[in-house]
C-alpha positions in Angstrom: 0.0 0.0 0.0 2.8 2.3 1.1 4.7 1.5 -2.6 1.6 2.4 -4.2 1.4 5.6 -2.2 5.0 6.8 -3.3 4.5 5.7 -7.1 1.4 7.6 -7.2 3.0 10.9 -5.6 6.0 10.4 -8.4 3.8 9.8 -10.9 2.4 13.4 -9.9 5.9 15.2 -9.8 6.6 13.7 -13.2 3.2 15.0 -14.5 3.8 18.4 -13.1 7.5 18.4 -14.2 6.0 17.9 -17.9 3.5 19.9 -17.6 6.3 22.6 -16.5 8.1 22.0 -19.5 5.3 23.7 -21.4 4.9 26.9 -19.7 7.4 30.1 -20.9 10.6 29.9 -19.5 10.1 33.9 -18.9 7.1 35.2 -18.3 5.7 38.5 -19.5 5.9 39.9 -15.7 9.5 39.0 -15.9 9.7 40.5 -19.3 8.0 43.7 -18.1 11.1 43.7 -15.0 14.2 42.9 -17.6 12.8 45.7 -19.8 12.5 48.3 -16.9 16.3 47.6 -16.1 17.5 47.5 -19.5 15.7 51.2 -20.0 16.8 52.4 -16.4 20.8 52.2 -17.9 19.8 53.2 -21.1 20.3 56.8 -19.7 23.7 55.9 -17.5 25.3 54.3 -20.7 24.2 57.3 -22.7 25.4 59.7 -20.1 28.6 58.1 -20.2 28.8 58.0 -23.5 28.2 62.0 -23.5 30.7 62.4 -20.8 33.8 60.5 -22.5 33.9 62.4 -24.9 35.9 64.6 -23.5 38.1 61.9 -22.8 38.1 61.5 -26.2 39.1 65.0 -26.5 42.1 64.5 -24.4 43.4 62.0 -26.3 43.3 64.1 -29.3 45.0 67.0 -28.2 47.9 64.7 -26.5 48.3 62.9 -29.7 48.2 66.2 -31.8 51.9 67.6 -31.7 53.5 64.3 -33.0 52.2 63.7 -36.3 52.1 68.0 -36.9 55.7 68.4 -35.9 57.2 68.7 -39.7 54.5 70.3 -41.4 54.0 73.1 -38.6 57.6 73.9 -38.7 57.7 74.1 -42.2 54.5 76.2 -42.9 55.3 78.5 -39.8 58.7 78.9 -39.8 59.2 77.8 -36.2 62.5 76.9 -34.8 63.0 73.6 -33.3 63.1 75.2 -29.8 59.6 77.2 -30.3 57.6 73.9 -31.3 59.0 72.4 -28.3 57.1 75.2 -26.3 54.0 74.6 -27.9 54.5 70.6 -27.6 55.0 71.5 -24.3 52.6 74.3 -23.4 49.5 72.1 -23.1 50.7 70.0 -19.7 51.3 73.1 -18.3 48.0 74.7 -19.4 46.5 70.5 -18.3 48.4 71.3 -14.6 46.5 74.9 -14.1 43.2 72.8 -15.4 43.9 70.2 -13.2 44.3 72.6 -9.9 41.3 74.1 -10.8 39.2 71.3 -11.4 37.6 70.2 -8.3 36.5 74.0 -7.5 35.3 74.5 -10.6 33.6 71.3 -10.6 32.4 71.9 -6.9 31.0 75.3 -8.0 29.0 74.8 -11.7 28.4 71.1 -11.1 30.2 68.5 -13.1 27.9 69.1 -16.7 29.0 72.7 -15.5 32.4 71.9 -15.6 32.6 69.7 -18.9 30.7 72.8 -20.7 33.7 75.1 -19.3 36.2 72.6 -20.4 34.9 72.4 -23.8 34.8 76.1 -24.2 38.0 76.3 -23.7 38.9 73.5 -25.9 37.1 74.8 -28.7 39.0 78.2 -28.2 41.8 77.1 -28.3 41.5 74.6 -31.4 40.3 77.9 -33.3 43.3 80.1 -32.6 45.5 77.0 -33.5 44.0 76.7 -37.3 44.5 80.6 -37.6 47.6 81.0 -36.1 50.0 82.5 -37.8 53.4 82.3 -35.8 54.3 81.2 -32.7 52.8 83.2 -29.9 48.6 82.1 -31.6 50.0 78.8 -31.6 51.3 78.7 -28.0 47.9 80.4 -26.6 45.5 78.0 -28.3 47.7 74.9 -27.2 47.4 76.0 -23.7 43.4 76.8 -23.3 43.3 73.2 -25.0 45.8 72.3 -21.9 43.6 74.0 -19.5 40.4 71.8 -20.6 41.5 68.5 -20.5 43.6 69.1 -17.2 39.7 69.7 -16.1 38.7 66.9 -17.8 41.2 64.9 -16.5 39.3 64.9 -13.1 35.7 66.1 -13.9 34.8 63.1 -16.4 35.3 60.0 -14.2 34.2 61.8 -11.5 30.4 62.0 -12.9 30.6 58.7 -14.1 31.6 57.4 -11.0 28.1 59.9 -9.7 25.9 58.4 -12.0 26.6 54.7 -12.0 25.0 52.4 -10.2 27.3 50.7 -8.2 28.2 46.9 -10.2 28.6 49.0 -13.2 30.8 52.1 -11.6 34.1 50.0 -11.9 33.8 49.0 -15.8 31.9 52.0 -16.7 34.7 54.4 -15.2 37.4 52.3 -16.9 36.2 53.8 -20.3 37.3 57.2 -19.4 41.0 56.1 -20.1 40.1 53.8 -23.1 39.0 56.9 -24.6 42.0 58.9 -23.8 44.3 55.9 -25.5 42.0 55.9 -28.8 41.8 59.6 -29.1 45.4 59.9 -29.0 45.4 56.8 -31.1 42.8 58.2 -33.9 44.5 62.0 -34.2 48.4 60.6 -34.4 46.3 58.2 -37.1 44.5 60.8 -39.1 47.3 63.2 -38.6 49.6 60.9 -40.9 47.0 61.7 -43.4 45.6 65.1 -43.3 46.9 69.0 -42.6 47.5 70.2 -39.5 45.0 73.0 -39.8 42.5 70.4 -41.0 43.6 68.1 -37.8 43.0 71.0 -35.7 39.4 70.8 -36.9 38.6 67.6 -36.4 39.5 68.3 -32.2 36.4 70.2 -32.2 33.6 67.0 -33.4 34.2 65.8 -29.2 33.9 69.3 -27.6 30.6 70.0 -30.2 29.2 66.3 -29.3 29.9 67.2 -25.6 28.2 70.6 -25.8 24.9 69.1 -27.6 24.4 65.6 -25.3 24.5 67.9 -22.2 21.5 69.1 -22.7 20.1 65.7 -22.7 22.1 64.2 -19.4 20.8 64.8 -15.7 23.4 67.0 -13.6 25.0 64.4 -11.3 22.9 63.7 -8.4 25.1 63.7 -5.5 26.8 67.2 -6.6 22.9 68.2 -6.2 22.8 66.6 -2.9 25.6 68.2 -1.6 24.3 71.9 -3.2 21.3 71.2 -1.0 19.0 70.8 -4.3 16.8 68.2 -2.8 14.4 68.4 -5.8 16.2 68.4 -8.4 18.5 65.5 -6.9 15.7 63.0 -7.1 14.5 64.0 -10.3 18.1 63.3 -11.6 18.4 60.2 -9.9 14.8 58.7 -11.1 15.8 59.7 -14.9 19.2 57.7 -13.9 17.4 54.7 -12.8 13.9 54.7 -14.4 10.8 56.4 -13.0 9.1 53.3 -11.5 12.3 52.4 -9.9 12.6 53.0 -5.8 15.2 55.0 -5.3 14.8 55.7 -1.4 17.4 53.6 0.0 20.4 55.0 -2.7 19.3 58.9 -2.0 19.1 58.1 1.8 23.0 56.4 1.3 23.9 59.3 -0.8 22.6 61.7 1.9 24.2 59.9 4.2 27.5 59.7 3.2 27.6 63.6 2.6 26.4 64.2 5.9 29.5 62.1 7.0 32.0 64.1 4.5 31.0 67.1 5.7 31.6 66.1 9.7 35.4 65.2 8.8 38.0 68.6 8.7 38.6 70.0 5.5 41.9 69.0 3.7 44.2 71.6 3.4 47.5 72.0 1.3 49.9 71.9 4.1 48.4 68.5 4.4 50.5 67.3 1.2 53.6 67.8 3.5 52.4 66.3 7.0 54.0 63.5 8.0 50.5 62.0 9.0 50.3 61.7 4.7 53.8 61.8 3.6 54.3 58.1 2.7 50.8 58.1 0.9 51.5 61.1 -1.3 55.1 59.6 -2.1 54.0 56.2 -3.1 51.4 58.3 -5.1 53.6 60.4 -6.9 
């Protein structure tokens, strides 16, 4: 009786297992949910892509000297000592940039500060095609400097803001993949075109920069820590999808500038304290 029993209940788990085998291995409710998280980084991956680009930019305007270097000194009439200054020029114009950075950033926002950036990147890409000697040619390599020394810190900065946190690590790794391939493309293109026509092409990133901006939420935790509680939860729903719960990430977010703001503010003798002197070595 007892075998008959425990055939009948296999018989049963077979019959179900079978009749499990006909059902949809995803269902439209998870449908609906894998759609909702593919649109909620929809925006992130677009924001990034936005953003990168003026990693892109630095790139370019690294890579721009070395394939220029003959045709510049020939069309100019530059000695080899002045095309050294404006090889030069732009990591001291990036150093200035790079001092600046986090107060700029800290005062316009990070979209704030990318717009700044590629101002100045533009600027200085102009006076570079219609430059005709030295001194143009020195001043437009150096706003160019002074905008990607900002970049330098601004861009994975708001990518690191805007990403959820199991995609901050690969997402933030793009910023110096883009750096590599614009250097890459513009000592590439370079080989091929004029330098004046080179100098154009630096300005398709700062343009593409300047028009997805207006498109991209500022990031949300500068807008936390500006006190714009409003607008930091509309910029976090459009960065994770408006039926997406954001309470517990904008409580953490709160939270952890509530703790910043507790700790004493870093000063620049700081650099030279012992307390920090084996950190800032190893860094170096």
């Amino acid at each position: 009786m007892a075998i008959r029993e425990i055939k009948d209940v296999e018989r049963g788990d077979i019959a179900n297992k079978v009749e499990d085998l006909g059902k949809p291995f995803l269902t439209d409710q998870d449908d609906e949910k894998e759609s909702e998280v593919n649109e909620s980084y929809l925006m992130v991956i677009f924001s990034t892509f936005v953003a990168v680009c003026g990693s892109f930019e630095f790139g370019s305007c690294v890579g721009y000297s070395a394939p220029t270097q003959s045709s510049i000194r020939q069309d100019l009439n530059l000695s080899l000592a002045e095309f050294s200054m404006f090889g030069s020029i732009l990591t001291i114009g990036a150093m200035i940039g790079a001092v600046m950075s986090g107060k700029v950033s800290d005062f316009s926002g990070r979209k704030g500060a990318m717009r700044t950036s590629a101002c100045f990147c533009i600027t200085g890409w102009v006076a570079v095609f219609f430059s005709k000697g030295a001194l143009l040619l020195d001043v437009g390599r150096f706003f160019t400097g002074y905008g990607i020394g900002v970049f330098s810190y601004v861009v994975p900065v708001y990518i690191a803001e805007i990403s959820p946190k199991h995609l901050r690590g690969g997402l933030t790794t793009l910023n110096q993949l883009m750096i590599v391939i614009g250097s890459s493309v513009s000592f590439l293109i370079g080989s091929l075109i004029s330098w004046k026509t080179l100098a154009l092409t630096g300005l398709a990133p700062c343009i593409v920069l300047l028009f997805g901006l207006c498109f991209i939420p500022e990031s949300p935790r500068w807008l936390a820590k500006a006190g714009r509680e409003k607008e930091f939860r509309i910029a976090l729903e459009k960065l994770r999808g408006k039926d997406t719960d954001i309470t517990n990430e904008a409580e953490g977010i709160q939270g952890s500038i509530q703790a910043l703001e507790i700790l004493p503010k870093a000063i620049i003798q700081d650099l030279v304290s012992k307390k920090y002197g084996r950190s800032v070595i190893i860094g170096v």
